[in-house]
N, C-alpha and C positions, 0 to 999 in steps of 0.2 A: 359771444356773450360778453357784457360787460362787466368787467371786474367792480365787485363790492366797493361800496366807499368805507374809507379809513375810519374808522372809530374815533372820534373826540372825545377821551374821554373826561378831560377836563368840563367840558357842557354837559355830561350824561345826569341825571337823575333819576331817581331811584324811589317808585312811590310808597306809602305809606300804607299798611295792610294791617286791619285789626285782626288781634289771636284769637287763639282759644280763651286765655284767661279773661279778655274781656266781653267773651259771648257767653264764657260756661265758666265764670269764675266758683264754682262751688265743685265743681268737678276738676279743678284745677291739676295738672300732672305735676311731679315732682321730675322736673329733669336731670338726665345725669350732670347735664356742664352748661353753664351759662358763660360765654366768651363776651367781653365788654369791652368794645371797640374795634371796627372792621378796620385798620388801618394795616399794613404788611406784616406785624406780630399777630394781631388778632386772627387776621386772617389763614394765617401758615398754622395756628393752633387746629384752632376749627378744622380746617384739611389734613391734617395729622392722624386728629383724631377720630374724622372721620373715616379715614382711611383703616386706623387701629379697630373700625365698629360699634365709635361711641355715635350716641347723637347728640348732637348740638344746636343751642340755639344762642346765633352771633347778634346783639344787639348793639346800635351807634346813632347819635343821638341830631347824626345830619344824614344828608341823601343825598353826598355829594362825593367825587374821591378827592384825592390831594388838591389842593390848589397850587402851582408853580412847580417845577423839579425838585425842591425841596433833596429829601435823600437820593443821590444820583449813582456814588461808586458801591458796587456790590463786591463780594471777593470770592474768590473760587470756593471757601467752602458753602458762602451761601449758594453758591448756584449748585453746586453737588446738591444743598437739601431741596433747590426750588428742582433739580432732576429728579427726585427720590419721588416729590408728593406730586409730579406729573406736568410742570409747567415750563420746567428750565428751556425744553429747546426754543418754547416761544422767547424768554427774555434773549437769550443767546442774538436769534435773527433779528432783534429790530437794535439789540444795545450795540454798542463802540468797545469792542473787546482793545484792552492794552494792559500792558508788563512792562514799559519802562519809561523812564520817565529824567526831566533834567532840573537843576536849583542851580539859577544865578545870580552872582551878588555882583550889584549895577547891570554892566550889562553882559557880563562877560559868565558865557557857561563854567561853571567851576566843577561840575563833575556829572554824571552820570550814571542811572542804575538801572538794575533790572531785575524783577521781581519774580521772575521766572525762567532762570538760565537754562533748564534743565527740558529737555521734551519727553514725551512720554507722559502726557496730562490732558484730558480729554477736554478740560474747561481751562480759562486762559488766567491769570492770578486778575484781571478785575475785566466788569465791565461798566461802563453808564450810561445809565438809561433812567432815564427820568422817574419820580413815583408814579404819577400818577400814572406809566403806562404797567410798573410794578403791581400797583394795586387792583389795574384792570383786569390786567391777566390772571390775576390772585380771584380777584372774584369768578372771572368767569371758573375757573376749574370747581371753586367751592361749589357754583351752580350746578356743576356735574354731578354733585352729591347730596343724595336723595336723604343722606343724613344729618344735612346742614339746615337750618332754619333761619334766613339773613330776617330781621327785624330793622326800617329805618326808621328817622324821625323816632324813635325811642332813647329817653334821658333815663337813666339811674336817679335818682334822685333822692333813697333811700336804701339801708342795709340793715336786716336786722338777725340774728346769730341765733342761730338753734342747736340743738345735740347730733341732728344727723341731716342738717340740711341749713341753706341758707333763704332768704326770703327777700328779694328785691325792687322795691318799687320804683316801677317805670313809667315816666309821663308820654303823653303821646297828644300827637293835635287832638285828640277827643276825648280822651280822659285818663286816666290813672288807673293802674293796675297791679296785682300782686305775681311777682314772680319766681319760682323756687327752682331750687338746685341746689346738687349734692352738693357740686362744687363749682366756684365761680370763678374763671380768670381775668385779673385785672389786666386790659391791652389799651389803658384810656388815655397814654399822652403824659408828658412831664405834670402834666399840671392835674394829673389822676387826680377827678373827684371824689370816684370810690377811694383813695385814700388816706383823702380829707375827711370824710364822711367817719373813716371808723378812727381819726384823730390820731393819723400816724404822717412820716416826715419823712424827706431825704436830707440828707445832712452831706457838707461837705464845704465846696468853696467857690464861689462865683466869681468870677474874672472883668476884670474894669477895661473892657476893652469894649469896641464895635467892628462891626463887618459890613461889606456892603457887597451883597448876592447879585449879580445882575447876570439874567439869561440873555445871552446876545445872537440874535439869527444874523446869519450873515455865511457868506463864502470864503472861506479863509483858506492859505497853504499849509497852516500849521499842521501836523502829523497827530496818531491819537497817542499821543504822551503826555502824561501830568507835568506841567510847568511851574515850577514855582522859583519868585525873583525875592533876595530880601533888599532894600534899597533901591528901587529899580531909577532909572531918571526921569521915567513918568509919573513916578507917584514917589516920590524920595520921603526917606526915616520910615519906610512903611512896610508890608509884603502885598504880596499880589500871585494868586493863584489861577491858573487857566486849565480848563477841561472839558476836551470833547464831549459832546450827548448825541443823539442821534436827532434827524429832523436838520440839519445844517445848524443846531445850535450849540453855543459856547457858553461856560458857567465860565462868570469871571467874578473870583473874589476878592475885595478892597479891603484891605484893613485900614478904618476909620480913625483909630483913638475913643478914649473915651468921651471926651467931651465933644466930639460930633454931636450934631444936632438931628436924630431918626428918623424924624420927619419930615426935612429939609432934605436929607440924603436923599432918599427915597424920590425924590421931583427927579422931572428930566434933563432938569437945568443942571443939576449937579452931576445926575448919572452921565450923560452924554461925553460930557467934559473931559469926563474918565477914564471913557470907554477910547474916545479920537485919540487921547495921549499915548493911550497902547497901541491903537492898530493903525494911528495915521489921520491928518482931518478928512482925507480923501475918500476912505474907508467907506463903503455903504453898507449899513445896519441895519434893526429894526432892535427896540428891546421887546421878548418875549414878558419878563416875569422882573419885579425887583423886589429887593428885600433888606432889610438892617436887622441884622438878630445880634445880641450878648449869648453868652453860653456860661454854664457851670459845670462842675466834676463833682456831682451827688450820689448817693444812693442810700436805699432803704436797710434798716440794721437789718431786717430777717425778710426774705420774697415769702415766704409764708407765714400766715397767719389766718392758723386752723382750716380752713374749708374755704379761703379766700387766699391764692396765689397772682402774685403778680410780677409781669412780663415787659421786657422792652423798658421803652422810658418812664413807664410809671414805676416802675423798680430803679433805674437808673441812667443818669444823663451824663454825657461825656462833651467832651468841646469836638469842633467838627473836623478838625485835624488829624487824619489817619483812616478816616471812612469806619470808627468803629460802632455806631448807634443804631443805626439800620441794624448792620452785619451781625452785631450781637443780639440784640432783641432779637432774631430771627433764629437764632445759637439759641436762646431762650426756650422758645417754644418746642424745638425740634429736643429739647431734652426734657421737657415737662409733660410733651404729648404721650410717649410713649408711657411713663408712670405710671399719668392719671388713669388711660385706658388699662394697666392693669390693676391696680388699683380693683380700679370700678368692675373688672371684669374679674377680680377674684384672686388673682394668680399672683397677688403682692398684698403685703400687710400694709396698711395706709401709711405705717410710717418711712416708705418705700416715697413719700413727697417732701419727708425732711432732706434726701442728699437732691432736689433739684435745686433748694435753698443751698445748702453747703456749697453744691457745684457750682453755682450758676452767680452765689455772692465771690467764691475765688476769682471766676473769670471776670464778673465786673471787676474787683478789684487788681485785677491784670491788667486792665481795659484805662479805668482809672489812674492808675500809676504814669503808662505811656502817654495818657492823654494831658495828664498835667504836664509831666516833661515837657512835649512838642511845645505846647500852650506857652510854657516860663522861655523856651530857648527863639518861638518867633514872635513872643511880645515880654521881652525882658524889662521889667518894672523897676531895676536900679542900675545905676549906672556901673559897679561892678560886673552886673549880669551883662549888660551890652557890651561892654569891654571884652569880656569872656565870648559872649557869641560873635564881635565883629573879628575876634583872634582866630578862633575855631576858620571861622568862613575863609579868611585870608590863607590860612595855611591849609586847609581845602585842595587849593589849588594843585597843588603837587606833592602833596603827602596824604599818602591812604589812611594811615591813622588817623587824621585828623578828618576824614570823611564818614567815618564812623561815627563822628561825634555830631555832626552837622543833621538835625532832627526839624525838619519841614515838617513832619505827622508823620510819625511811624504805624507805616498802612498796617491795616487791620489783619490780622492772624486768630485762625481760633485759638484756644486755652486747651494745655494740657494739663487735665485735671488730677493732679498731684496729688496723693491721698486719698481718692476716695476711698468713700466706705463701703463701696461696689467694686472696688478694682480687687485683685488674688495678687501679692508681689510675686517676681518671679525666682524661681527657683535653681535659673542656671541665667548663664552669660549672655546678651544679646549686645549686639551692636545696632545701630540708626535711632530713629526718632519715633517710631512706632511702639513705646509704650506703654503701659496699662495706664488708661485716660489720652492717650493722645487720639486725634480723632483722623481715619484711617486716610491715606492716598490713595491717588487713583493708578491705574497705571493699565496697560493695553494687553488684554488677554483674546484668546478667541472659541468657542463652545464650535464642534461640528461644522470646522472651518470658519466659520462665520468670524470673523475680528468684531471687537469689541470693548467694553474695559470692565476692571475689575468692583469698581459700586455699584454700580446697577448689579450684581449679584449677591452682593450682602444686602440689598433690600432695606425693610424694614422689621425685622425678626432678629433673635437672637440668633448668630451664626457660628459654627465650627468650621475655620480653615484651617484645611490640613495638608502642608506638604509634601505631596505623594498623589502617587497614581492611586483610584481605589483600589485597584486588585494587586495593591504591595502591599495592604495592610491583614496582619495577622488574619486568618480565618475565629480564632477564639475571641479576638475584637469587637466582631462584627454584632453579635447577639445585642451586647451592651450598646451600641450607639446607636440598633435599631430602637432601641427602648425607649432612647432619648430623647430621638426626634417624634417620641410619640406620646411624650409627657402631659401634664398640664400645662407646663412652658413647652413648647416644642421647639427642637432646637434643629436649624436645616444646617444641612453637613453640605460644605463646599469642599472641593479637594484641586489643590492647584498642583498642576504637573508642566514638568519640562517637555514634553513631548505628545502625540494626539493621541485622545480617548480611543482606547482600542476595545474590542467585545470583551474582551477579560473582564476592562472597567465595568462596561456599562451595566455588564449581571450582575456585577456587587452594585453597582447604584439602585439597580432594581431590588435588594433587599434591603435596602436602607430608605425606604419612603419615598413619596413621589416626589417632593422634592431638593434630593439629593443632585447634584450637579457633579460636573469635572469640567475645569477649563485648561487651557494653554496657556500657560505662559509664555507668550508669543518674541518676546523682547529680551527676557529675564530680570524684567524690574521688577517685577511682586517680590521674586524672591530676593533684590539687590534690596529694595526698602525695606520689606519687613526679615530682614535676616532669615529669610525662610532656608534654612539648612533642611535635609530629607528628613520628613516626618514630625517636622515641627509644629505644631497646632498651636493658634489664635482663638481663643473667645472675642467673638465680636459683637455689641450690643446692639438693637435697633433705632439709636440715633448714630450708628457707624463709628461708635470708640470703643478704642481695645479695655478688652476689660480684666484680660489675662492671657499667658502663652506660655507656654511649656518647651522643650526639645525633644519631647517625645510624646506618644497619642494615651492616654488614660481615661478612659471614662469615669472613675470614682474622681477624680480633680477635674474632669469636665463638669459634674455633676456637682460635687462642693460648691466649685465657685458662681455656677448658674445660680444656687441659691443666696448666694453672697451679691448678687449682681440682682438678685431682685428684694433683697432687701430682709433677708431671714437668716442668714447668718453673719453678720456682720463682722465676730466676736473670734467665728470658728475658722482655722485654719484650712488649706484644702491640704488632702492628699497631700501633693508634692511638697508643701509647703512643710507639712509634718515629719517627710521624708529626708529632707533637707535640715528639719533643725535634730 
């Protein structure tokens, strides 16, 4: 039999299907969530919350996906979430997994890193892979979901605000229609309509620079490590970045200056020129894709407003140094999904959408910070700054401190969310980087022999991991955590152990809900990263951040801080925390 042909998905099209509203517009449904824009934020919502049991209807106002690689490095913890909502192994098989990477000034390597010294990590710190194969993949899984409604060729084109719903109107090749929802998320692009439309702004600072994107096909020996030259002697006073995709193609980035000419750039006359000075005149190429883009470091003062949340770049834009716009818009969704659906589903007071603003304006502002940094240290705008960075670089060479200092784009890392007003502080000592707001590691467990890792079992639900075998834990315990997991939040009790699930466990797991698990700690890194001493217990939330941990197992502090973590006691102490002051 002959194997399927490859997906193009850059050629695909996607036709136009009239709704309900414009066949039964007087019986019109009130929907829970209108997502606005299928681009990899819109879309990871949509699948979120389909998965959480909301329904959705995704609307975008082409019928096309990405055009050119566009977003290309992902970072491990986006792929943990694109694992969570069911698609990650596909990106994994066709992307360019790499961790380390070199910066040369002229032509000489000056130093070398690695972005993941450590094994014991089920996903690699980045991969690249093109968008549009991102957004393929993204769609097809939403198609899997009978509670997705993708609308194309559908424009927004108005907003209007009501007490318990919003009201949208959307153009379409055959007419205009009215669209409601409780709540609408904005996924529409830097240049979000919707949030022109309700006369709001991102503020910040745009940068007098240019770039010049060029996707290059070709065969090359280069290895998959991110390259980056400042000064190089094929393109001097300038930077230049190189980075494998899959397909035999290479992203190679030019920095232009500002007063390059964008249109000019853009020819082949100029690109080729470019391209030979890097790899040789010899070199045989093809250009896939070309591009000149400017960038800014913006964002919106509040991602909420009332019944209209927004996501990704229509909340905020970063320069493209460090891979953080993708990575976060996609951090976005994965922390608004879960809300909304409770929210919507009852089990959170609506003001439970005010911390994904709080959370989620911190980490842009995290995102922001790095991104200007990179930005000022590899296009310095006076000549003190140039000074400073050609110092930095020289002394690069053989002194580690000054490698530190030396910022090509500081890759993307999620934000630990410092303060929330869903985190419990903790109550006793811990050592590592797991806590309350940091967003969890992976590390190699095994269930019933079977090897495996540790986030595919915190899922997407509220989670209790607990240090210990189940059948170490009190018998007088037992009652109360049964309870738990059988609340209106339900909370699923994981129990990580040094050694294998014995029958002792498994009957206490059998009274603690179906599902109650036990794994192995196969390695001993759950318990070297999360300080897991015996009997330590983690609250873990269903976008996978600690939300609180204890050194010992309590149910009334399990129970406090679940409600603290969904939004109803914000104010009130837990337990241990009262115990403690």
């Amino acid at each position: 039999m002959n194997p399927s042909p490859a997906i193009d998905y850059q050629q695909q099209r996607f036709s136009y299907q009239p709704c309900p509203e414009q066949t039964r517009p007087a019986g019109a449904a009130v929907h829970p969530v209108v997502v606005v824009g299928a681009g990899p934020v819109g879309l990871v919502t949509a699948i979120d919350l389909a998965r959480q049991g909301i329904r959705v209807v995704l609307v975008d106002d082409d019928d096309t996906l990405s055009t050119g690689s566009r977003a290309i490095c992902f970072a491990k913890r986006t792929l943990d979430i694109f694992d969570r909502i069911g698609c990650g192994q596909r990106m994994m098989d066709k992307g360019v997994g790499w961790h380390r990477g070199k910066v040369f000034l002229r032509e000489e390597a000056i130093y070398e890193f690695d972005l993941q010294p450590e094994s014991g990590h089920a996903r690699p710190a980045f991969i690249n892979l093109q968008q549009y194969y991102v957004e393929g993949y993204l769609l097809e899984q939403a198609r899997s979901h009978d509670l997705i409604e993708l609308r194309w060729k559908s424009r927004v084109s108005a907003i209007a605000h009501h007490a318990d719903h919003e009201v949208l109107t959307v153009e379409t090749p055959e007419d205009s229609y009215q669209l409601k929802a409780r709540y609408v998320v904005a996924a529409d692009g830097s240049r979000s309509p919707l949030r022109r439309m309700m006369g709001l702004e991102s503020v910040g600072h745009t940068f007098r620079d240019r770039f010049l994107i060029a996707d290059v096909k070709m065969e090359a020996p280069f290895p998959a490590e991110r390259w980056f030259w400042f000064d190089p002697p094929f393109h001097p006073n300038q930077s230049v970045l190189l980075h494998r995709q899959p397909d035999d193609v290479w992203r190679i980035d030019f920095q232009l200056g500002w007063d390059a000419d964008p249109v000019l750039e853009r020819t082949p006359e100029r690109v080729i020129p470019r391209v030979q000075a890097l790899l040789g005149k010899q070199a045989q190429f093809t250009l896939e894709w070309v591009s000149v883009y400017t960038f800014s470091c913006v964002r919106m003062d509040s991602f909420r407003h009332g019944r209209v949340l927004f996501v990704g770049d229509a909340a905020h834009c970063v320069s493209p140094f460090g891979a953080r716009g993708a990575n976060s818009g996609v951090q976005d969704a994965e922390n608004l999904a879960w809300k909304l659906a409770f929210v919507l589903q009852g089990k959170a007071p609506e003001s439970l959408l005010d911390s994904y603003a709080s959370e989620r304006q911190y980490a842009a502002d995290e995102n922001l910070l790095n991104s200007t940094r990179s930005t000022d240290f590899i296009t310095p705008k006076s000549a003190v700054s140039r000074r400073f960075r050609d110092a930095v670089l020289g002394l690069a060479r053989e002194h580690v401190f000054a490698r530190r200092l030396v910022n090509s784009g500081r890759l993307s890392l999620p934000a630990t969310l410092h303060d929330s007003p869903l985190s419990t502080r903790d109550s006793a000592p811990f050592l590592g980087a797991m806590q309350a707001g940091a967003p969890c590691t992976d590390a190699p467990v095994s269930m019933d022999t079977m090897p495996g890792w540790l986030l595919p079992h915190l899922g997407d639900q509220f989670v209790a991991m607990i240090f210990a075998p189940a059948a170490a834990l009190p018998a007088v315990l037992l009652p109360a955590l049964a309870r738990l997991s059988d609340n209106g939040v339900p909370l699923r009790l994981l129990f990580v152990s040094g050694v294998a699930t014995t029958a002792a466990d498994r009957a206490v797991l059998a009274t603690l809900g179906p599902d109650a698990v036990q794994v192995e700690d196969i390695e001993g890194l759950v318990a070297q990263r999360y300080d897991g001493q015996p009997h330590t217990c983690y609250l873990i939330r269903p976008d996978q951040h600690v939300c609180a941990r204890w050194r010992g197992i309590d149910a009334s502090a399990l129970e406090h801080a679940l409600q603290r973590a969904t939004g109803y006691s914000h104010d009130t102490l837990s337990t241990a925390e009262l115990d403690a002051a």
